[in-house]
Each structure stands twice: as C-alpha cells, then as structure tokens.
Residue, then its C-alpha position, 0 to 999 in steps of 0.5 A: x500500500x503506498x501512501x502519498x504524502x502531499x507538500x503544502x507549496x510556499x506561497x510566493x513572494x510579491x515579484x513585483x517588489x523583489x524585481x523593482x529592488x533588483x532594479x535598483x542594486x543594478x543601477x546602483x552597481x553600475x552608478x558605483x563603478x562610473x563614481x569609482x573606477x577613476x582610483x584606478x589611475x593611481x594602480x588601484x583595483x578599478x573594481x575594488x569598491x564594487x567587489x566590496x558591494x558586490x560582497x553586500x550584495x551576497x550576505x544580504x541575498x542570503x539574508x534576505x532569501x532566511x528573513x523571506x521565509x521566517x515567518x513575519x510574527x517572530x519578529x513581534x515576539x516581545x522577546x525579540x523586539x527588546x532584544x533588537x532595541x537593548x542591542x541598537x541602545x548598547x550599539x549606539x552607546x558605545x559609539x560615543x566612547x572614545x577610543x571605541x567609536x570611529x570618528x570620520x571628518x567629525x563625526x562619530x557614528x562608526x563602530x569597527x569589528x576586524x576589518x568591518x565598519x559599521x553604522x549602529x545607525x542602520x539597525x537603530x532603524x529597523x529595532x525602531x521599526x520592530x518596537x513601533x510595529x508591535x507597541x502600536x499593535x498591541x495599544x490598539x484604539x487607545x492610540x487615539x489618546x495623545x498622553x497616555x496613548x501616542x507620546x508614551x510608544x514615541x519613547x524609544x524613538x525618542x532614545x534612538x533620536x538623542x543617541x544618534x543625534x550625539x554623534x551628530x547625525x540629524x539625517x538619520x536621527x530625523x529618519x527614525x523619527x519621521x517614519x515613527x510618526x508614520x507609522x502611527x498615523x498608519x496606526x489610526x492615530x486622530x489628525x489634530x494629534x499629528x498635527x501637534x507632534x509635526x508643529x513640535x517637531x518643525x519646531x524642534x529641528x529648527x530650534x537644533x538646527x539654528x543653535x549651533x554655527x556650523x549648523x546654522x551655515x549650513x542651513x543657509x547654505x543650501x539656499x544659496x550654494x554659490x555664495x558660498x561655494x568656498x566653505x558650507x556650500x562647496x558640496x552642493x555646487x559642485x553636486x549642481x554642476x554635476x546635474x548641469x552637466x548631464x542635461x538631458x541625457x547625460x555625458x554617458x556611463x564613466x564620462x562625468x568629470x565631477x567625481x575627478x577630485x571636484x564632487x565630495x563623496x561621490x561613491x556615498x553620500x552625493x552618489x545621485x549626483x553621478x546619476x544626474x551627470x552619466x545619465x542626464x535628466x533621463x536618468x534621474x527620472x528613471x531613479x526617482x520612478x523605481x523608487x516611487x515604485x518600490x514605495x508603492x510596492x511595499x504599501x500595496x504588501x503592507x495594506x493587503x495585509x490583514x494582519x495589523x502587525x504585518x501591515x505595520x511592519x511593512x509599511x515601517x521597514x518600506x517608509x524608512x527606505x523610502x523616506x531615507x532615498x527622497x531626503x538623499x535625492x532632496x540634499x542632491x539636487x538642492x531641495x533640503x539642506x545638506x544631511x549625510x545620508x547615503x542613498x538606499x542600494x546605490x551608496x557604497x556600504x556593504x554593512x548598511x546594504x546586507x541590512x536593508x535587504x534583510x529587512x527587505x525580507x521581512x516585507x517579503x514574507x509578509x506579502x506571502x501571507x496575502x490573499x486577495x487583490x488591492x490593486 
C-alpha cells in the first residue's frame, strides 16, 4: 500500500517588489563603478569598491532569501523586539566612547569589528521599526489618546533620536523619527494629534538646527550654494554642476568629470549626483520612478495585509527606505539642506546594504501571507 504524502507549496513572494529592488542594486552597481573606477589611475583595483558591494550584495541575498521565509510574527515576539532595541541602545552607546567609536571628518557614528565598519545607525532603524510595529499593535484604539496613548510608544524613538543625534547625525536621527510618526498615523492615530507632534517637531529641528554655527551655515547654505561655494556650500555646487552637466541625457556611463577630485563623496553620500551627470535628466527620472515604485510596492504588501502587525511592519521597514532615498535625492539636487545620508542600494556600504535587504525580507514574507487583490 503506498501512501502519498502531499507538500503544502510556499506561497510566493510579491515579484513585483523583489524585481523593482533588483532594479535598483543594478543601477546602483553600475552608478558605483562610473563614481569609482577613476582610483584606478593611481594602480588601484578599478573594481575594488564594487567587489566590496558586490560582497553586500551576497550576505544580504542570503539574508534576505532566511528573513523571506521566517515567518513575519517572530519578529513581534516581545522577546525579540527588546532584544533588537537593548542591542541598537548598547550599539549606539558605545559609539560615543572614545577610543571605541570611529570618528570620520567629525563625526562619530562608526563602530569597527576586524576589518568591518559599521553604522549602529542602520539597525537603530529597523529595532525602531520592530518596537513601533508591535507597541502600536498591541495599544490598539487607545492610540487615539495623545498622553497616555501616542507620546508614551514615541519613547524609544525618542532614545534612538538623542543617541544618534550625539554623534551628530540629524539625517538619520530625523529618519527614525519621521517614519515613527508614520507609522502611527498608519496606526489610526486622530489628525489634530499629528498635527501637534509635526508643529513640535518643525519646531524642534529648527530650534537644533539654528543653535549651533556650523549648523546654522549650513542651513543657509543650501539656499544659496554659490555664495558660498568656498566653505558650507562647496558640496552642493559642485553636486549642481554635476546635474548641469548631464542635461538631458547625460555625458554617458564613466564620462562625468565631477567625481575627478571636484564632487565630495561621490561613491556615498552625493552618489545621485553621478546619476544626474552619466545619465542626464533621463536618468534621474528613471531613479526617482523605481523608487516611487518600490514605495508603492511595499504599501500595496503592507495594506493587503490583514494582519495589523504585518501591515505595520511593512509599511515601517518600506517608509524608512523610502523616506531615507527622497531626503538623499532632496540634499542632491538642492531641495533640503545638506544631511549625510547615503542613498538606499546605490551608496557604497556593504554593512548598511546586507541590512536593508534583510529587512527587505521581512516585507517579503509578509506579502506571502496575502490573499486577495488591492490593486
């Protein structure tokens, strides 16, 4: 007598997201070798620092291909959750030691482990995420009460927020708590409370960002580069003539001259930058589309989602990458002030990209437990 054993298929994952983020490591691939491939000129390795991202690339392939299959609730379990913000409190405490913490042009936001360097900062992000996704969860209606249901959940972003805010890091620190407040708008969270924590807020980062002279400089910088392309405005003039330079259609792939010494950070930070140069107006738009694509991807997953943690979850993990991409591309191309924040899949970072496909993931698993069409 045989027995037939029948194998419960996985559901798939949403091809739709995984394909637009496939995309966008490709584009950022190639944009990485036409900002870099110049060292070569003083006998460097021309590939150097895409083998260092192409390495990113696979840890968090195989991260993502173990986050994509854990089912979404583990990360919910309370246990989980603590252990991810006690670790991102520890990690960004430790930042602040000197002699621990690696300092770079004034900034202290490196941790080193052996021949690796990381930003405490990127997993700050998603433990924040977590704890909102699962507190926001778990608050249900008394979201709704701003004393006693808001600013009580809004502690730990809080924390993040004065922690990063140390080493300085207002960008991020900004990031964590923009997506925060969100994610509780998402939660059922009444408007006129959102609207008092965004007027607090605007009040709060101006308040920061006029107290100090070297911040207060590059706030008024950024209005005005040109006038001050001697000091606070140098990055964002030769980022602009970077983009006037491209046109319409670029100068084509390696032939833009900025990166030659002009363009501070072009592998990084001003990495959009290249983008706007190689490939011209043509380009930029082709960027800013995927990402508008990848966004409205991942809150498709997020609401389809009939779990409230899931959709929570998805929704946290997609607005941070998205949120962190638009305030790059806004530094960029003149719109925000001058913030050093890397720009999701293109900047180099193998340590911060294997954590946003990991977390990537994540949102990806959660799609696995849709039924049903939104769109």
């Amino acid at each position: 007598m045989l027995t037939t054993v029948r194998r419960t298929r996985r559901k798939p994952v949403d091809k739709t997201l995984l394909t637009i983020m496939v995309m966008l490591l490709m584009l950022g691939l190639l944009t990485l070798f036409s900002a870099t491939y110049y060292k070569a000129q003083d006998g460097g390795n021309p590939f150097a620092e895409v083998e260092k991202q192409l390495f990113g690339v696979a840890v968090g392939a195989a991260a993502m291909a173990v986050t994509a299959r854990v089912p979404y609730a583990f990360w919910g379990q309370k246990r989980v959750v603590l252990a991810g913000v006690a670790l991102s409190l520890a990690l960004l405490a430790l930042v602040a030691v000197p002699g621990i913490g690696t300092s770079v042009n004034g900034s202290r936001r490196w941790l080193t482990l052996g021949p690796l360097s990381f930003q405490p900062g990127e997993l700050a992000k998603y433990a924040t995420v977590l704890f909102m996704a699962m507190t926001l969860t778990a608050r249900g209606k008394k979201i709704q009460r701003l004393w006693k249901g808001i600013l009580p959940v809004l502690a730990v972003p809080g924390a993040m927020f004065l922690l990063i805010l140390e080493q300085p890091n207002l960008s991020t620190a900004g990031t964590i708590i923009i997506v925060s407040v969100l994610m509780v708008m998402l939660a059922g969270a009444k408007w006129r409370h959102m609207a008092f924590l965004g007027v607090s807020g605007l009040a709060l980062g101006a308040y920061y960002a006029w107290s100090a002279d070297y911040r207060r400089a590059r706030l008024l910088s950024f209005t005005d580069p040109f006038a001050k392309m001697s000091d606070e405005g140098y990055q964002l003039s030769q980022s602009l003539i970077a983009f006037g330079s491209g046109g319409l259609f670029g100068m084509g792939l390696g032939q833009g001259r900025q990166k030659y010494a002009y363009l501070p950070y072009p592998e990084s930070d001003f990495i959009f930058a290249v983008v706007g140069e190689d490939f011209g107006l043509a380009g930029c738009l082709a960027v800013i589309l995927l990402f508008v694509a990848f966004l409205l991807a991942g809150m498709r997953v997020a609401l389809k989602c009939e779990d409230r943690f899931g959709c929570l979850l998805a929704a946290g993990i997609i607005g941070m990458i998205s949120v962190q991409a638009f305030i790059n591309m806004g530094v960029v191309v003149g719109v925000l002030p001058t913030t050093g924040l890397p720009l999701p899949f293109f900047s180099a970072g193998g340590t911060s990209l294997s954590i946003t496909m990991a977390a990537v993931g994540i949102v990806l698993n959660v799609s696995r437990s849709n039924t049903g069409n939104l769109w």
